[in-house]
N, C-alpha and C positions, 0 to 999 in steps of 0.2 A: 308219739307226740304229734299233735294237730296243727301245721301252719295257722300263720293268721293272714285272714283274707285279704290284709292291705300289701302284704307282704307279695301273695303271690299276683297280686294287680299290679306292685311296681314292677315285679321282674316281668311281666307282659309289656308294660309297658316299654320297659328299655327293650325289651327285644324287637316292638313296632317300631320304638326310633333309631335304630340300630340300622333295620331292616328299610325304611324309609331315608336314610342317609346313604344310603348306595346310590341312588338314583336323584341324580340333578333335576331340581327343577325347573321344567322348560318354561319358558317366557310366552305364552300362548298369547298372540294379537300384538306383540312388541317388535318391531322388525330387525332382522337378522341380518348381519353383514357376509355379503359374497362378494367375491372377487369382481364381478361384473360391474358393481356398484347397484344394479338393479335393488328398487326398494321390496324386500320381501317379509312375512311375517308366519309365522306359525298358524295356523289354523287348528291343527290338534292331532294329536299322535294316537294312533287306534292301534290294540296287542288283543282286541277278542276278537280278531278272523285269519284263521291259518292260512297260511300260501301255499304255494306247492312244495319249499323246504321245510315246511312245519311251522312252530311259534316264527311270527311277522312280525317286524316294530315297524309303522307305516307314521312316516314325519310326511304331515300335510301342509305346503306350506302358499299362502296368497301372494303371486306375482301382478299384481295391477298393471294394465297394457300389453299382457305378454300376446307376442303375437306368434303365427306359425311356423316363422323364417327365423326364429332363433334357438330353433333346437340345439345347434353346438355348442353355442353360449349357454343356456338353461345346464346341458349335461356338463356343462365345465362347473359352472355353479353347486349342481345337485352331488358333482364328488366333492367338493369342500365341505358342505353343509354335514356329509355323514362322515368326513372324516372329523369337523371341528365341532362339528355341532350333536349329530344322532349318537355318535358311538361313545361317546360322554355319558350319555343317557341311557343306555338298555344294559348296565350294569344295575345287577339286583333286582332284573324283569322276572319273572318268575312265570312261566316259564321262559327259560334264555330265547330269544332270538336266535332262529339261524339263518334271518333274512331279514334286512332292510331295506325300505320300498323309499324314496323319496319321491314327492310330487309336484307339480306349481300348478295353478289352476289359476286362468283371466279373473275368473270369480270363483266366489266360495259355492263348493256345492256338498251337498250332503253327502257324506261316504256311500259309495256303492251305486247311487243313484247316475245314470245317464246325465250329460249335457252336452250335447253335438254341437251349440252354439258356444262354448267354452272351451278355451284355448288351455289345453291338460298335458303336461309331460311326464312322463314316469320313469324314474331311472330305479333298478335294481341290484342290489350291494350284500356278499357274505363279508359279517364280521370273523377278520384275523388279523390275531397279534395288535389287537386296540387300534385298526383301522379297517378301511372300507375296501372290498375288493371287488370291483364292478361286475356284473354277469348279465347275462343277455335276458332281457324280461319277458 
């Protein structure tokens, strides 16, 4: 006996929205609260460039003013955002994350591209146990 073609379109269907409800959707350009109070916002999360532990979830996010002398601040910031914010999100990534990159940039810059005039920090995080564990980047 021959399914009928709407049939097998709904179960596709449910299984996209299924599969789509794993993963929070991030607020890209809405600003994020951290502990600093610093005003920050999502810029956009890149999963098609491997890192050196494999699948990457990279949370890019815009610090306006940030300047060079607040590295300890940014990296106290950058562990809350992946433990409250990223590790939310790379549930039902496909492929899983075994690294999460966070970043703040003065300005927006395009992934991967150079800006030596742009104030950039990057903190580096393995997901365990539904939180963030820092490692050296």
């Amino acid at each position: 006996m021959r399914r009928a073609p709407s049939l097998r379109l709904s179960v596709l269907l449910g299984a996209l929205a299924l599969a789509g409800a794993c993963t929070e959707e991030a607020p890209v350009g809405e600003a994020v609260e951290v502990p600093s109070g610093r005003e920050v916002s999502l810029i956009d999360i890149v999963t098609n460039a491997p890192g050196p532990a494999g699948a990457t979830a990279r949370f890019r996010f815009l610090a306006p003013g940030l300047s060079g002398d607040e590295a300890e601040t940014a990296a106290v910031d950058m562990q809350a955002l992946c433990d409250g914010f990223a590790i939310k999100r790379i549930d039902g990534m496909v492929p899983a994350p075994q690294q999460i990159v966070i970043s703040f940039a003065s300005e927006t810059v395009p992934f991967g591209e150079a800006a030596p005039d742009v104030v950039q920090f990057f903190e580096s995080y393995r997901p365990a146990n539904g939180a963030c564990v820092w490692e050296v980047f």
